[in-house]
N, CA and C atoms as a LAMMPS dump frame, in Angstrom:
ITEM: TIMESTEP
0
ITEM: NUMBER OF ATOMS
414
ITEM: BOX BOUNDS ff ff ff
-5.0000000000000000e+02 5.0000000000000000e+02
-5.0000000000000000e+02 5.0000000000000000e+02
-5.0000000000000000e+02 5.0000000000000000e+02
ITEM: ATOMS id mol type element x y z
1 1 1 N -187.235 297.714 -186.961
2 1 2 C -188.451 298.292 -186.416
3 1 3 C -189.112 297.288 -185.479
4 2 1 N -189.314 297.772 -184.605
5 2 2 C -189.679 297.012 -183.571
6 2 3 C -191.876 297.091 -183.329
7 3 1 N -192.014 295.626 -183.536
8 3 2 C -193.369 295.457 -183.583
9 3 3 C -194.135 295.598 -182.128
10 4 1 N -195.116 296.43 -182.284
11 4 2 C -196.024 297.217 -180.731
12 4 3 C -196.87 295.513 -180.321
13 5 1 N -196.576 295.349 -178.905
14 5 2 C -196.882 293.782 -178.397
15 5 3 C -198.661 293.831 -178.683
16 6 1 N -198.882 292.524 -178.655
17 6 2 C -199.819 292.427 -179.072
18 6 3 C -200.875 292.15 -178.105
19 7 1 N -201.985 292.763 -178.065
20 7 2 C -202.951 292.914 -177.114
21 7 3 C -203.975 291.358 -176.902
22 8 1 N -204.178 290.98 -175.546
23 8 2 C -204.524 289.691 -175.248
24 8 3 C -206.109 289.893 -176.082
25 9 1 N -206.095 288.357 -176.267
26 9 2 C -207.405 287.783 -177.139
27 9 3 C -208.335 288.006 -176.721
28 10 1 N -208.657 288.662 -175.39
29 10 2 C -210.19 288.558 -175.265
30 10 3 C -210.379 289.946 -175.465
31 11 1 N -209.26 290.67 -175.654
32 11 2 C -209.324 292.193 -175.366
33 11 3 C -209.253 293.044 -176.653
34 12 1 N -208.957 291.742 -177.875
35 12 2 C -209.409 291.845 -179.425
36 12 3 C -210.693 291.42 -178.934
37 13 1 N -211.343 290.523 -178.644
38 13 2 C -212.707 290.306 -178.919
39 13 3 C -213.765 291.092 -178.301
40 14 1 N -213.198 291.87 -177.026
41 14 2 C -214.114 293.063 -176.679
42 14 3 C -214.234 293.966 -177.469
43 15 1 N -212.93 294.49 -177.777
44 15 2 C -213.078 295.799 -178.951
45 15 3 C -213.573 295.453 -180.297
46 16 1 N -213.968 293.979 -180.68
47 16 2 C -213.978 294.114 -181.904
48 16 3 C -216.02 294.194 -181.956
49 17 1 N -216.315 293.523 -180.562
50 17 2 C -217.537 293.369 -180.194
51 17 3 C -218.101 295.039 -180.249
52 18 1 N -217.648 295.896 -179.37
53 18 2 C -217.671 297.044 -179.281
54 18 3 C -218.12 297.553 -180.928
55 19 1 N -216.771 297.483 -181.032
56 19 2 C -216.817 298.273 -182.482
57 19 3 C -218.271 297.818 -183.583
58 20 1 N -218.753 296.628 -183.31
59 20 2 C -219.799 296.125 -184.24
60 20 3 C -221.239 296.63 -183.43
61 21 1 N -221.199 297.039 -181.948
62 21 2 C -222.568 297.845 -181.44
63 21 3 C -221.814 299.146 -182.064
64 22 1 N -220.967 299.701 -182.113
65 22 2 C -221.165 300.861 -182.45
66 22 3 C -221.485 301.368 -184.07
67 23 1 N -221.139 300.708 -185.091
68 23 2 C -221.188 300.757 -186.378
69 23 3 C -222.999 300.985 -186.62
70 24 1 N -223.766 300.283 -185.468
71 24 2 C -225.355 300.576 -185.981
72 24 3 C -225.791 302.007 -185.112
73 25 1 N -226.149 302.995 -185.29
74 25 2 C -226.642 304.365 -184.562
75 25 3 C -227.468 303.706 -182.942
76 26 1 N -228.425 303.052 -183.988
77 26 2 C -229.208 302.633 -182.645
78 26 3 C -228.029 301.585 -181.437
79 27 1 N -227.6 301.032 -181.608
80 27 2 C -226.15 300.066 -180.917
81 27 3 C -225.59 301.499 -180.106
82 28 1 N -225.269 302.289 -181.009
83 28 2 C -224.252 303.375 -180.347
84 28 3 C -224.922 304.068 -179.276
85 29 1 N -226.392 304.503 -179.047
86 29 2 C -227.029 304.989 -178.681
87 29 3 C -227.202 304.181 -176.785
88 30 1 N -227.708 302.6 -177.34
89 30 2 C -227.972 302.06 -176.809
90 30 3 C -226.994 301.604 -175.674
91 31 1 N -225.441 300.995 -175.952
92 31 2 C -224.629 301.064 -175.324
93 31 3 C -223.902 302.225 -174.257
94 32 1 N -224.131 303.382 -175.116
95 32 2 C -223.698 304.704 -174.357
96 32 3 C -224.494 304.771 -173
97 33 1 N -226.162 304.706 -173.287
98 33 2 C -226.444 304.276 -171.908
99 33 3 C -226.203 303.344 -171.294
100 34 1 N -225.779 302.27 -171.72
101 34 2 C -225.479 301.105 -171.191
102 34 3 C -224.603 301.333 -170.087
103 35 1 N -223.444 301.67 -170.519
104 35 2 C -222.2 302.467 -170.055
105 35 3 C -222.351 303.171 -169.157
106 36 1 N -223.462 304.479 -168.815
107 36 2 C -223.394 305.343 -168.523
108 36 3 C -224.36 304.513 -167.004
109 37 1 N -225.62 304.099 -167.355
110 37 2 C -226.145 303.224 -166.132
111 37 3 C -225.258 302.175 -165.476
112 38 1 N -224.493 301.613 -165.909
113 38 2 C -223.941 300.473 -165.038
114 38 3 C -222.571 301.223 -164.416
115 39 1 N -222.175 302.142 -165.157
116 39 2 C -221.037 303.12 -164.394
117 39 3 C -221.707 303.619 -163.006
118 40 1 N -222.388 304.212 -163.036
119 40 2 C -223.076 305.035 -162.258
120 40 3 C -223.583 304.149 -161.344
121 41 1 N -224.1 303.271 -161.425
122 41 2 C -224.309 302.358 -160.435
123 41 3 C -223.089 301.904 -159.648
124 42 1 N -221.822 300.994 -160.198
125 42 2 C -221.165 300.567 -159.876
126 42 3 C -219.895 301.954 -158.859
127 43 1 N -219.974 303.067 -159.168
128 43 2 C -219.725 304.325 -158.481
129 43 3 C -220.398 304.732 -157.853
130 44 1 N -221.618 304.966 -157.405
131 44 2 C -222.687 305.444 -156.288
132 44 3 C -222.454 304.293 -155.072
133 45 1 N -222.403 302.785 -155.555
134 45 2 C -222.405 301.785 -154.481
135 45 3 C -220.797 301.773 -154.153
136 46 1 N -219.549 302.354 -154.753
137 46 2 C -218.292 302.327 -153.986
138 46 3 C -218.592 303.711 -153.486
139 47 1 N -219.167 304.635 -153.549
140 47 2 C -219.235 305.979 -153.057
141 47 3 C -219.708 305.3 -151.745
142 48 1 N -220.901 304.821 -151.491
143 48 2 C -221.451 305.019 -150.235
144 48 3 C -221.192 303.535 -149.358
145 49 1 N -219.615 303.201 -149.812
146 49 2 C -218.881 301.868 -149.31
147 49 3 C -217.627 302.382 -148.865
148 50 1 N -217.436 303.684 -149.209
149 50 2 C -215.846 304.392 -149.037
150 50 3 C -215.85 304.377 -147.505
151 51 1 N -216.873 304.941 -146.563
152 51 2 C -216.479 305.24 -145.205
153 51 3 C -216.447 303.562 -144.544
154 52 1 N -217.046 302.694 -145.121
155 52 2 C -216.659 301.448 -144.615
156 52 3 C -215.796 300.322 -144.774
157 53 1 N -215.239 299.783 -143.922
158 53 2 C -213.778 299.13 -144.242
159 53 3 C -214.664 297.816 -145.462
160 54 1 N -213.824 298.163 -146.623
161 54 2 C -214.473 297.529 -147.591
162 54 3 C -213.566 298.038 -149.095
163 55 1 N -214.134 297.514 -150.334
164 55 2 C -213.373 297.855 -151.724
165 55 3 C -214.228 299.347 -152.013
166 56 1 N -214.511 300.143 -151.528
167 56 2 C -215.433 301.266 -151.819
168 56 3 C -214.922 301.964 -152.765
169 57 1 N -213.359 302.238 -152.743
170 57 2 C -212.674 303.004 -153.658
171 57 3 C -212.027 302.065 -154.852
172 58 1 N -211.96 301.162 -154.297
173 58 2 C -211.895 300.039 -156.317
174 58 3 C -213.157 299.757 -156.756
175 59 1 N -214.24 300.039 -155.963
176 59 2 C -215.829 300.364 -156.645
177 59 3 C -215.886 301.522 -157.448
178 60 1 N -215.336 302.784 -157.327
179 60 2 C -215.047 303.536 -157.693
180 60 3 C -214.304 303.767 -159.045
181 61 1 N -213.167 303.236 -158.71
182 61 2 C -212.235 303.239 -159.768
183 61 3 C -212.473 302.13 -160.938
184 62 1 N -213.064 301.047 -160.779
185 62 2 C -214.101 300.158 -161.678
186 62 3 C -215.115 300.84 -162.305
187 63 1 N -216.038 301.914 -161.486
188 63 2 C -217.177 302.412 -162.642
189 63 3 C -216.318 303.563 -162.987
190 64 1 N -215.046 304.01 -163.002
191 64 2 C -214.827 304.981 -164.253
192 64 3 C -213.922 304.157 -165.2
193 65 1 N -213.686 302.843 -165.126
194 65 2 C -212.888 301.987 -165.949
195 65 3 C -214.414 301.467 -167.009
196 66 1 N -215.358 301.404 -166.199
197 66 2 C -216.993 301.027 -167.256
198 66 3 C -217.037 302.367 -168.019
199 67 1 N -217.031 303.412 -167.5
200 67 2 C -217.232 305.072 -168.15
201 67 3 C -215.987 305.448 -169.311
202 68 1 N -215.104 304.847 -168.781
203 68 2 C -213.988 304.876 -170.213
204 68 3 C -214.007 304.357 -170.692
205 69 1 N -214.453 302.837 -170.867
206 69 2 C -215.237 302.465 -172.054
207 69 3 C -215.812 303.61 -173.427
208 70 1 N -216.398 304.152 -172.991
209 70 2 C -217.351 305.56 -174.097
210 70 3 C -216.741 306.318 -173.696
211 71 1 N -216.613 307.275 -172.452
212 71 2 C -216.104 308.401 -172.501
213 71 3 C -215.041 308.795 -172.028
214 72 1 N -214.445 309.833 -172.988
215 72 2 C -213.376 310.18 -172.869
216 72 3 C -213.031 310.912 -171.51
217 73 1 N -213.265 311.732 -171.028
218 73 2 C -213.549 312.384 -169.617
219 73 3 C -212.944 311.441 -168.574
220 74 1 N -213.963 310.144 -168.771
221 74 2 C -213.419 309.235 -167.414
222 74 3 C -212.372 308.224 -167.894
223 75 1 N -212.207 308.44 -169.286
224 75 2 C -210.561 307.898 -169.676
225 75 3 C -209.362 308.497 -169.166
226 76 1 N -209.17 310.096 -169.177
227 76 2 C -208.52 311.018 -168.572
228 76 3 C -208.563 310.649 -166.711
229 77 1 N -209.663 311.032 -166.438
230 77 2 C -209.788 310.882 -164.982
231 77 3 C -209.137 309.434 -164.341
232 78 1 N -209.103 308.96 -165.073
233 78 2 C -208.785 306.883 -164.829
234 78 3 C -207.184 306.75 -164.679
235 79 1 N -206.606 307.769 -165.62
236 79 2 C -204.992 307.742 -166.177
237 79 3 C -204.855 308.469 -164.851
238 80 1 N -205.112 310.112 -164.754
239 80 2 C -204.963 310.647 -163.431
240 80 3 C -205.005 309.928 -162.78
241 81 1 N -205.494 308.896 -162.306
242 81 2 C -205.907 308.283 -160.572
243 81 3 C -204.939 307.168 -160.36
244 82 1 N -204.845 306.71 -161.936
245 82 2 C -203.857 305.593 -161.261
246 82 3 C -202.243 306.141 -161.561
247 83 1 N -201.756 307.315 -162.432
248 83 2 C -200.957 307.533 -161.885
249 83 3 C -200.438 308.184 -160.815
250 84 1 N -201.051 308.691 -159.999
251 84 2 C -201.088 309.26 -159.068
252 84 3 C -201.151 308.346 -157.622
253 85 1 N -201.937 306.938 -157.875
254 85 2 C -201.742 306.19 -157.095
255 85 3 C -200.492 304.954 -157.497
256 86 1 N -199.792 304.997 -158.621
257 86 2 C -198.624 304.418 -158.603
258 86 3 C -197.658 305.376 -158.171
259 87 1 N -197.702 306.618 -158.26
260 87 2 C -196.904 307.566 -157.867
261 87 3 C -196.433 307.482 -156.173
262 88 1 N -198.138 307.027 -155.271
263 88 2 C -197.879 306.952 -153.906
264 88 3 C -197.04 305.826 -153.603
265 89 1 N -197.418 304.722 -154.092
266 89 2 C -197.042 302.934 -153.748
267 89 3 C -195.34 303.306 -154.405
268 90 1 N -195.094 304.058 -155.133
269 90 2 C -193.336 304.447 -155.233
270 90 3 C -192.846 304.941 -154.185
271 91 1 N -193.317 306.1 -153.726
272 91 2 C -192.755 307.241 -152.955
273 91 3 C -193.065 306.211 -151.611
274 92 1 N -194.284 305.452 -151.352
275 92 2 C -193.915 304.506 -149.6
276 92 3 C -193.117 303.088 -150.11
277 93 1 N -192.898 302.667 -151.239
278 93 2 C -191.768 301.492 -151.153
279 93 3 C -190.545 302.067 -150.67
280 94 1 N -189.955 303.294 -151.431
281 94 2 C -188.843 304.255 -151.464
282 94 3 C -188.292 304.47 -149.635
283 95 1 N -189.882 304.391 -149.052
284 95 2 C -189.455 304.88 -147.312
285 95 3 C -188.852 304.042 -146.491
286 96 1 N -188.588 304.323 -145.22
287 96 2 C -187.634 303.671 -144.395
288 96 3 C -188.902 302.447 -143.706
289 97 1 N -188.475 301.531 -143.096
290 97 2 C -189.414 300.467 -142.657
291 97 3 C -190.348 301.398 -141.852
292 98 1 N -189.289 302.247 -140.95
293 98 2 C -190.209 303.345 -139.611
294 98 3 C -191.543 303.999 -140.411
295 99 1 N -190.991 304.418 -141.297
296 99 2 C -192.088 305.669 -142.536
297 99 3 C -193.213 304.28 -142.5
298 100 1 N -192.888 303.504 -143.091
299 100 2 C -194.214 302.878 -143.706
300 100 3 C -194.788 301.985 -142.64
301 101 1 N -194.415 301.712 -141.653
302 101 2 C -194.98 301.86 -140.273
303 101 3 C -196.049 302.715 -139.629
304 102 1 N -195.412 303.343 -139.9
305 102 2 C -196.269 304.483 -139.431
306 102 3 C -197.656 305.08 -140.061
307 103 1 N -197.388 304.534 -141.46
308 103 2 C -198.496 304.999 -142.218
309 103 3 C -199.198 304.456 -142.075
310 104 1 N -198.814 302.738 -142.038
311 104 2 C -200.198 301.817 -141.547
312 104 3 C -200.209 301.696 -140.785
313 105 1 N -200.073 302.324 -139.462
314 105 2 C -200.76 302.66 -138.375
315 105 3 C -201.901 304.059 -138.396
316 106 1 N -201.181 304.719 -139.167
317 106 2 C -202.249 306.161 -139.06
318 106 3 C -203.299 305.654 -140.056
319 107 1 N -203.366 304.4 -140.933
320 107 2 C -204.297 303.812 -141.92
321 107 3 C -205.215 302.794 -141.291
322 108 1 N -204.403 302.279 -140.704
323 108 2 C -205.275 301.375 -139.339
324 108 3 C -205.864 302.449 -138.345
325 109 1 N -205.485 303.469 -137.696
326 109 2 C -206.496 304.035 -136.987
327 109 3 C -207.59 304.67 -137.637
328 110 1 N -207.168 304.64 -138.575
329 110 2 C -207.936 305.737 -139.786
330 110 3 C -209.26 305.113 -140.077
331 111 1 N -208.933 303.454 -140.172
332 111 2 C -210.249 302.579 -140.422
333 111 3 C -211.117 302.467 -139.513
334 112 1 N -210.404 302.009 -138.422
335 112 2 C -211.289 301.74 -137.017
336 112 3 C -211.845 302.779 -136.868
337 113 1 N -211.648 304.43 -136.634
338 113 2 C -212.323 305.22 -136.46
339 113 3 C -213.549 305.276 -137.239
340 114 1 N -213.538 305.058 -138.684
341 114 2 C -214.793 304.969 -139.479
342 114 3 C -215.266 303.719 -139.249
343 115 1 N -214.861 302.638 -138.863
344 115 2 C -215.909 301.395 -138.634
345 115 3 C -216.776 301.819 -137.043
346 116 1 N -215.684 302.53 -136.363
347 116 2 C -216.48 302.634 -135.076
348 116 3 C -217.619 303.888 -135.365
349 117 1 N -217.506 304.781 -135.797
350 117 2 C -218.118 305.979 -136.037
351 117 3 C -219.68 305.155 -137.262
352 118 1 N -219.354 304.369 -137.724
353 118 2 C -220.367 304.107 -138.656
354 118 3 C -221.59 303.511 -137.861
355 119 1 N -220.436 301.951 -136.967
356 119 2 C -221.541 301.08 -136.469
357 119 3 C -222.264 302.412 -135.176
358 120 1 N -221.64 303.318 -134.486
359 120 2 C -222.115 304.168 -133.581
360 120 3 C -223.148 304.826 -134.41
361 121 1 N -223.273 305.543 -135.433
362 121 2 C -224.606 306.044 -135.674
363 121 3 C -224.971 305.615 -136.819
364 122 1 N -224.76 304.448 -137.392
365 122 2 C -225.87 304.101 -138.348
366 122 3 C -226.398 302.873 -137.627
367 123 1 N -225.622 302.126 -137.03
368 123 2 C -226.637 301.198 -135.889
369 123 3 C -226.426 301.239 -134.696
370 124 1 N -225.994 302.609 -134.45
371 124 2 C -226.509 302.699 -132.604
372 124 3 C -225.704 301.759 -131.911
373 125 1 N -224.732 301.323 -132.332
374 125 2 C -223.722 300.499 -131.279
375 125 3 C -222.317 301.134 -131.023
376 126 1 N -222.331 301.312 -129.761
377 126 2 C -220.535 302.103 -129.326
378 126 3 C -219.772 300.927 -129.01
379 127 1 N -218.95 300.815 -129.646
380 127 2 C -218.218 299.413 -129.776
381 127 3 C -217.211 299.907 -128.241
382 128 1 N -216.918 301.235 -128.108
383 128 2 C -215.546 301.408 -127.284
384 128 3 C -216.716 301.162 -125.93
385 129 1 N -217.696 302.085 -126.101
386 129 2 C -218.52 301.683 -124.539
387 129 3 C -219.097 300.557 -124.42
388 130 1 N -219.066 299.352 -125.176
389 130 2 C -219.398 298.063 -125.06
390 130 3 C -218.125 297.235 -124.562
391 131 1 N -216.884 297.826 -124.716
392 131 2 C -215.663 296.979 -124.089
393 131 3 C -215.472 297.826 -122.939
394 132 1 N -215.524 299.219 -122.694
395 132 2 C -215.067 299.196 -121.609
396 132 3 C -216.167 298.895 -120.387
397 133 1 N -217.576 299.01 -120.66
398 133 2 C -218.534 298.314 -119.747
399 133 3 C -218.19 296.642 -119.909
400 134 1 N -217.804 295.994 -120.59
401 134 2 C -217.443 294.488 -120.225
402 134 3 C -216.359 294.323 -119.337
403 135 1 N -214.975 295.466 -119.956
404 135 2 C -213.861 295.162 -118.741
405 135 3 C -214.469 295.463 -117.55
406 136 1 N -215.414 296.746 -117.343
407 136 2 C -215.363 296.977 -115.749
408 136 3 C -216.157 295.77 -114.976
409 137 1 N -216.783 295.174 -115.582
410 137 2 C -217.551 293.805 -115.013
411 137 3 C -217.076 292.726 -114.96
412 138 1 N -216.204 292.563 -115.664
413 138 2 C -215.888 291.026 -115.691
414 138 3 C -214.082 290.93 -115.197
C-alpha cells in the first residue's frame, strides 16, 4: 500500500491554524468574512487591472484561491480555471513553432491595443498620433 505524499509544513500549519479559528462559532464567523473581504478586494483590483498590461488575471485567480479557502463554489470555479488553462499551455506546446508565433503576435497586438486604447481615454494621450506627429517633424 502505497502512502499519499505528504503535504509541506507550512501547509500543515495553515490548516491546522484554520481548523482552530474554526472550532470557536465566533472564529468561524469571523474568518468567513475575513475571506470573503480580502477575496473581493483582491478580485475587484485584478478585475479593473485586466484591460491593462499587468497581473490583472492572476489578481483574479488569487482572490478565488483566498475564496476557496471557505467556499466551496470558488473551490470548484479555481479547479475549472486552472484546468482549463493547463488544458491551453498543452494544446500551444503541442503546436508547430508557426502556430505559437502567431499567437503571440495576435497576444502582442492584443496588448498594445488595450494599452493604447486605455492611455487614449483614460488619460487623453494618442500614443499612435504622438509618433506619427514626431516622424512628420523630425
Amino acid at each position: 500500500m502505497q502512502e499519499r505524499p505528504r503535504r509541506p509544513r507550512w501547509r500543515e500549519r495553515i490548516s491546522l491554524t484554520l481548523d482552530l479559528i474554526r472550532a470557536n462559532p465566533t472564529g468561524r464567523i469571523a474568518l468567513k468574512i475575513f475571506i470573503a473581504i480580502a477575496g473581493a478586494l483582491v478580485v475587484t483590483i485584478g478585475i479593473a487591472l485586466i484591460p491593462l498590461p499587468g497581473p490583472g488575471w492572476l489578481l483574479v485567480i488569487g482572490g478565488l484561491g483566498i475564496w476557496a479557502v471557505e467556499y466551496h463554489w470558488a473551490r470548484r470555479l479555481l479547479g475549472f480555471t486552472r484546468r482549463h488553462v493547463h488544458g491551453w499551455t498543452r494544446w500551444v506546446t503541442r503546436q508547430s513553432l508557426l502556430v505559437r508565433i502567431v499567437l503571440g503576435s495576435v497576444g502582442l497586438v492584443f496588448v498594445g491595443a488595450v494599452v493604447w486604447l486605455s492611455l487614449k481615454y483614460s488619460l487623453g494621450i494618442d500614443v499612435v498620433a504622438e509618433a506619427m506627429h514626431y516622424l512628420a517633424t523630425h
